[in-house]
C-alpha positions in Angstrom: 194.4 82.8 285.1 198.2 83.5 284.1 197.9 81.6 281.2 195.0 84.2 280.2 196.7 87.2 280.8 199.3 85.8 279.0 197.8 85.6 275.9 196.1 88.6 276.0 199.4 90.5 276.9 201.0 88.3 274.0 197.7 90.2 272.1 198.3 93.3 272.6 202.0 93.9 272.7 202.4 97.1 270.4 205.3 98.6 268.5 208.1 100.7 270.5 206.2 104.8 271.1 208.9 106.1 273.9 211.9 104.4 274.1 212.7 105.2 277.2 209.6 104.0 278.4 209.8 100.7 276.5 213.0 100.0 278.1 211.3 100.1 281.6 208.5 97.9 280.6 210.8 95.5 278.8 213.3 95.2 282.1 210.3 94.4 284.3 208.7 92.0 281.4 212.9 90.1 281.3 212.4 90.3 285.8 209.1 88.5 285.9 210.8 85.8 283.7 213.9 85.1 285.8 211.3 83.8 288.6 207.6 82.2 288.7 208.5 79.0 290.3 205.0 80.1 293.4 207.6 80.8 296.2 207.0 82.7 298.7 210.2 84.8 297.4 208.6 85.1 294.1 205.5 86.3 295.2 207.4 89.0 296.6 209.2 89.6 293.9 206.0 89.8 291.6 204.3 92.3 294.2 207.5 94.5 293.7 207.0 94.3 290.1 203.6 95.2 290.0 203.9 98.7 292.1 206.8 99.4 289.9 204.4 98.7 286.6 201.5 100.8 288.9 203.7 103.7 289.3 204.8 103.4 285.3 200.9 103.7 284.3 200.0 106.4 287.0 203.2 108.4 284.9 201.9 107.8 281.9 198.6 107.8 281.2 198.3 108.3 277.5 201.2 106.4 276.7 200.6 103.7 273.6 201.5 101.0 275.9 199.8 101.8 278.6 197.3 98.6 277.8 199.9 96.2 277.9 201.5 98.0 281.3 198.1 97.1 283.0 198.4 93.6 282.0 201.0 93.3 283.1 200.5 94.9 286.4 197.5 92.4 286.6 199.8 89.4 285.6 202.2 90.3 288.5 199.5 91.0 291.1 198.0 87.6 290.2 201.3 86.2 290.9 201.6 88.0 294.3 198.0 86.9 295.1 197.2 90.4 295.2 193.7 89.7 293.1 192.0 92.9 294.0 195.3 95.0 292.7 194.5 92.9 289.8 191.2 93.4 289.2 191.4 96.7 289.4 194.1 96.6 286.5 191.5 94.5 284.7 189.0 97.1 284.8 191.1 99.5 283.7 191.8 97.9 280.6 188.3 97.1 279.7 187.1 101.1 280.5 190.4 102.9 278.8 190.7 100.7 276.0 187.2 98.9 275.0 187.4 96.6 272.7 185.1 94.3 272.2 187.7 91.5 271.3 189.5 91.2 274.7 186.5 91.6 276.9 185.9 87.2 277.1 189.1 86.5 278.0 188.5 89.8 280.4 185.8 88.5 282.2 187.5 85.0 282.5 190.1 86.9 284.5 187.5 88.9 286.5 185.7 85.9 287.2 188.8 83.8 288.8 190.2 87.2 290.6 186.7 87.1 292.2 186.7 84.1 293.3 189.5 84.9 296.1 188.3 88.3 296.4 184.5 87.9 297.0 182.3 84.7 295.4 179.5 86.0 296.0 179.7 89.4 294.2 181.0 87.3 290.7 177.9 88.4 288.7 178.2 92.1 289.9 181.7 92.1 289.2 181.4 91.0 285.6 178.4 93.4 284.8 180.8 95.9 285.3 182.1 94.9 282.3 179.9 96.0 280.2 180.1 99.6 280.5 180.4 101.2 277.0 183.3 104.1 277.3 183.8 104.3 273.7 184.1 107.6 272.3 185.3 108.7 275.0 188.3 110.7 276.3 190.7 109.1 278.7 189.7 111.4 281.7 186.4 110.8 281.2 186.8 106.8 280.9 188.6 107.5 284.1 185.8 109.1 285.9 182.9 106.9 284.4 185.4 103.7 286.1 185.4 105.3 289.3 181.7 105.8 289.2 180.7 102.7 288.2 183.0 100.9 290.9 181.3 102.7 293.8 178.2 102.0 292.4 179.0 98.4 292.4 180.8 98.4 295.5 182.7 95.0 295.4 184.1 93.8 298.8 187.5 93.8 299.3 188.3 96.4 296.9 188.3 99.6 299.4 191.2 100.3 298.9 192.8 99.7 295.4 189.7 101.7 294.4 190.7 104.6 296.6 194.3 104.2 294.9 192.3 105.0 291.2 190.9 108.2 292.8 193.6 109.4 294.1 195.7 108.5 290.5 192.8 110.5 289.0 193.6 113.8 291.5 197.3 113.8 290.4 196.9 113.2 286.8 194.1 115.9 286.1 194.3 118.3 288.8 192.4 121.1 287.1 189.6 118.4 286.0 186.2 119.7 286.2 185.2 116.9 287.4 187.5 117.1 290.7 184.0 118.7 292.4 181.8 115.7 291.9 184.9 112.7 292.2 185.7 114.2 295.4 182.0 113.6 296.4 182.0 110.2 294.8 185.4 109.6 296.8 183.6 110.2 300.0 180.7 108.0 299.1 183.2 105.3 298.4 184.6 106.2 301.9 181.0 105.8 303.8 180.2 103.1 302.0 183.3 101.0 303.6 182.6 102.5 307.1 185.5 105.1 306.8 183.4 107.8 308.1 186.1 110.2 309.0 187.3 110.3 305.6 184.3 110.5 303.8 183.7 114.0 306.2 187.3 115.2 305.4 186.2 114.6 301.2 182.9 116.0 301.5 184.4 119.3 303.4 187.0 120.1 300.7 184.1 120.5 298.4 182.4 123.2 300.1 185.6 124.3 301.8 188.3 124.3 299.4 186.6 124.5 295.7 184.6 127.9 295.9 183.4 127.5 291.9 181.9 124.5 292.5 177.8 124.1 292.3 177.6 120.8 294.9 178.1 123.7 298.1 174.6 122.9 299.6 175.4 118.9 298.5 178.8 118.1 300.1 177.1 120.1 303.4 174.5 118.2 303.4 176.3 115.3 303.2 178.8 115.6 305.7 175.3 116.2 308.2 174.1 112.9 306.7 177.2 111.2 308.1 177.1 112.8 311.6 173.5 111.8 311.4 173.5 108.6 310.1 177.1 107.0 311.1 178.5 109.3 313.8 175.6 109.5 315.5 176.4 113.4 316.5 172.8 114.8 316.5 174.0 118.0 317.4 176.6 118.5 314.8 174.3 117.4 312.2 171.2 119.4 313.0 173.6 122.8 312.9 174.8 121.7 309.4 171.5 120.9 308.3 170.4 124.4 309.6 173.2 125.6 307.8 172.0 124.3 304.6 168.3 125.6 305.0 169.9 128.9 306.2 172.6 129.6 303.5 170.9 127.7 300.1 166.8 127.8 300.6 166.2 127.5 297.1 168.6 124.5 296.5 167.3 120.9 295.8 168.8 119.9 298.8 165.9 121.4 300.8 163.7 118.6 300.4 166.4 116.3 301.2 167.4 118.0 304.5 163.8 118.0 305.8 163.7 114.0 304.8 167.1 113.4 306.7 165.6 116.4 309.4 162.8 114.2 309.6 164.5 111.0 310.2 167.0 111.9 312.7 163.9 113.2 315.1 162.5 109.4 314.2 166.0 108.1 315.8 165.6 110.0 318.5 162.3 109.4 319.2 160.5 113.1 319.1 157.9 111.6 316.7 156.1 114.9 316.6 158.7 116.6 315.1 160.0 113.9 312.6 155.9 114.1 311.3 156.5 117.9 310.8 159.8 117.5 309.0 158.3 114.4 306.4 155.1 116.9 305.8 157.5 119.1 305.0 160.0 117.1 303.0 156.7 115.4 301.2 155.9 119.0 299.9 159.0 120.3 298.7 160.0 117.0 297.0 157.1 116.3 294.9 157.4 113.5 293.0 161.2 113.1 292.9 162.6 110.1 294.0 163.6 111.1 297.6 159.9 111.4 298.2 159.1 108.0 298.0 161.1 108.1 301.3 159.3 110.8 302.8 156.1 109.3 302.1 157.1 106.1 304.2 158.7 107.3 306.7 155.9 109.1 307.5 153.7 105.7 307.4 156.4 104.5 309.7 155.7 107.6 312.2 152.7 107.0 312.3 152.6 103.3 313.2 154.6 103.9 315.8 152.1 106.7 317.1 149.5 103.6 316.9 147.6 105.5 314.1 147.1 102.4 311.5 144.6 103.6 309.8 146.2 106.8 308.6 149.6 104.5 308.0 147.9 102.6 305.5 145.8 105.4 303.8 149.7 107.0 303.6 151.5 104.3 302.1 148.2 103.7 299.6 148.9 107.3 298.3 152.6 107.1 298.3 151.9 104.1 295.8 149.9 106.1 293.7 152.3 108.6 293.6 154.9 106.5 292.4 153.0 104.2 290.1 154.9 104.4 286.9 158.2 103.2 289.3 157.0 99.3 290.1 159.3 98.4 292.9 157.9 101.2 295.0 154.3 100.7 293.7 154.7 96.7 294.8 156.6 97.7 297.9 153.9 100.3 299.1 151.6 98.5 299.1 152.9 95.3 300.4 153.5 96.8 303.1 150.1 98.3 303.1 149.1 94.9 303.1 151.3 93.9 305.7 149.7 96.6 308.1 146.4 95.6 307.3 146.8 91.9 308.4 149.0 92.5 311.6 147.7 95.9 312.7 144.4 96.8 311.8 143.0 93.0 311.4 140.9 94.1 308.4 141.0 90.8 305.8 139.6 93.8 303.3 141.7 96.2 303.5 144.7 93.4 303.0 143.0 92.3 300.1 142.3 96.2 298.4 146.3 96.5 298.2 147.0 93.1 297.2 144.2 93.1 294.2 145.9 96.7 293.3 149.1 94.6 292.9 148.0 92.3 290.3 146.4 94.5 288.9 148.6 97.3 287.9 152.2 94.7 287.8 150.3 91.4 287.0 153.8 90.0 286.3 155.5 91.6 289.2 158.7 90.1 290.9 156.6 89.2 294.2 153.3 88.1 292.3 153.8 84.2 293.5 153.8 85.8 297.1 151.1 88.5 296.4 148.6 85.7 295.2 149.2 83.4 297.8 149.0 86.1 299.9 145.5 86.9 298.6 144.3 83.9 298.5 144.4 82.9 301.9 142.9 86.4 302.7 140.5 85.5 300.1 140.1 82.5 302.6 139.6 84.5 306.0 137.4 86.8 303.8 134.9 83.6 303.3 134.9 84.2 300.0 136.3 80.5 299.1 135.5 80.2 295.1 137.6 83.8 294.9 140.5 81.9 296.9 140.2 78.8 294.5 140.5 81.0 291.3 143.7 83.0 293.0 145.1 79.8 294.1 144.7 77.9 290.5 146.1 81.0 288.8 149.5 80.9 290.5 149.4 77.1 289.9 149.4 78.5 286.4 151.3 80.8 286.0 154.3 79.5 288.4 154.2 75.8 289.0 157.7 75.4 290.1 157.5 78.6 292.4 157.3 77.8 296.3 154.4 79.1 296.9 152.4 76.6 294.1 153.2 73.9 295.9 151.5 76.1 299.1 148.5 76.9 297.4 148.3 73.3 295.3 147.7 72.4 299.5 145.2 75.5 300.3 143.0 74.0 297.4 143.0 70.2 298.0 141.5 71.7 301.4 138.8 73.6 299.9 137.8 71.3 297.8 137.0 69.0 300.1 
């Protein structure tokens, strides 16, 4: 991994801008090489030397060697075994300066920082990569890195990620993107199970930035965390009626009844969470929060015992979102699922399964879905359908699992 970074650094090195600034970078570049020797004094040393490079490229942002200050920041975490301090120098490199040249021996490094940091995330790590920031300014590079590392939420990186958010605060303070990062920043927050913090971010939105349009959002989402983490019903049903009371005509209406909806579910008041997903199923339409509504409210009703109308829900929730595959094929799976444990009904199991194939015959589940409809086929008495359902995923997947299941189902029927 050091030999890596070397080379790239070697790559990059560009002529003097500030001199000044040179001279810092060249003392630190003359410290790292009076030690490497793996000591336990020299990993200190190097973890000095990388918050010292840090604070250089927090101070200058749009300095012409700011590339080569974050490899070497990465170099000197690497030699601390700081690798998530170093990956996150990595990524920085790859998003403010994207060059296609640099980004194997990039994800080389990313790949052996992860494997201290988190094995099993390696593949997520390194499709991070390939975000495209070309074109771009270096605040918005900065904001579309902070995006896309909450979105892939890597383990282990809580809080060198937090350290890029708050770098972004100091060095654009009148962004207009402060509104939405801050948001972000409490996601990132919640995400790692720092509730309290992602309450305290989600209030200066709608407390301390009165321009900004995400008023009815950030309250909404500090009742989502009372909700959802805190478990303070109380607090979060007043913010949710603050929401409804103060922004009725905001898209978070829809939202709030959904959340409204499943909060009563938590709590058990069944009646009221069915009148809070009729309502969120109405004002959400066919946008993607709906899809929740709609099975939530299949959920309600199984646990009211009501089976029949469970399945007739979760049939029309798939229609509704037919064009979107995984929550067409994961309606009605569980449609399926209902039908075979709850309601007993072979031809009802076999209506939602046949709708599978039929509108995703290539679907990510369809080994399981004709297996699955097979053997209902089977219960069904309707063995020359089975056979056909059985030889077809023989077919089509004969080194999947469930072949080598329904290669067994048809030696037995053809007995």
């Amino acid at each position: 991994m050091k030999k890596i970074l070397l080379v790239l650094l070697a790559a990059v090195c560009c002529a003097p801008a500030y001199a000044a600034q040179d001279e810092a970078l060249n003392f630190y570049q003359r410290q790292a090489l009076m030690r490497g020797d793996g000591s336990r004094a020299d990993r200190a040393f190097a973890s000095a030397l990388a918050r010292e490079t840090k604070l250089w490229a927090a101070q200058h942002p749009q300095n012409d060697e700011l590339k080569t200050a974050l490899l070497m920041q990465a170099d000197y975490n690497l030699r601390a075994g700081n690798d998530a301090e170093a990956l996150m120098a990595l990524y920085q490199v790859r998003f403010y300066f994207p060059s296609a040249q640099d980004l194997t021996l990039l994800s080389s490094s990313v790949e052996q920082a992860m494997e201290s940091i988190n094995r099993g995330q390696k593949g997520q790590a390194l499709k991070l990569l390939a975000v495209n920031t070309e074109g771009m300014t270096r605040e918005q590079q900065q904001a579309v890195l902070l995006e896309t590392l909450v979105k892939g939420n890597l383990k282990g990186t809580y809080e060198p990620v937090n350290d890029l958010f708050d770098a972004f605060f100091l060095s654009y303070p009148n962004s207009k993107l402060t509104d939405k990062l801050t948001l972000l920043q409490g996601d990132w927050h919640r995400q790692n199970g720092n509730y309290n913090a992602a309450v305290l971010a989600y209030k200066k939105v709608n407390e301390l930035l009165p321009d900004t349009p995400y008023k009815a959002a950030s309250l909404r989402m500090t009742a989502d965390v009372y909700a959802g983490d805190l478990e303070d019903y109380e607090t979060a049903a007043a913010l949710y009626a603050q929401v409804l009371k103060q922004y009725p005509d905001s898209n978070e209406t829809g939202v709030v009844y959904k959340h409204l909806a499943v909060m009563e579910e938590n709590r058990k008041d069944y009646a009221a969470a069915m009148g809070w997903y009729d309502k969120a199923i109405a004002a959400l339409g066919q946008r993607p929060a709906a899809y929740e509504a709609w099975t939530g409210k299949a959920d309600v009703l199984q646990k009211n015992k009501d089976y029949q109308a469970a399945y007739n829900t979760l049939l029309q929730a798939a229609e509704l979102f037919k064009e979107d595959e995984s929550k067409y094929v994961s309606a009605l799976e569980q449609a399926a699922e209902l039908a075979q444990r709850r309601l007993k009904n072979p031809s009802l199991r076999a209506g939602a399964l046949e709708k599978v194939l039929l509108a995703y015959p290539a679907a990510q589940s369809a080994p399981r879905v004709l297996y699955d409809l097979g053997y209902t086929y089977e219960q069904m008495g309707k063995n020359a359908q089975a056979e056909e359902t059985y030889k077809r995923l023989i077919i089509n997947y004969p080194t999947d699992k469930y072949a080598s299941r329904a290669q067994s189902r048809l030696s037995r029927l053809e007995k």
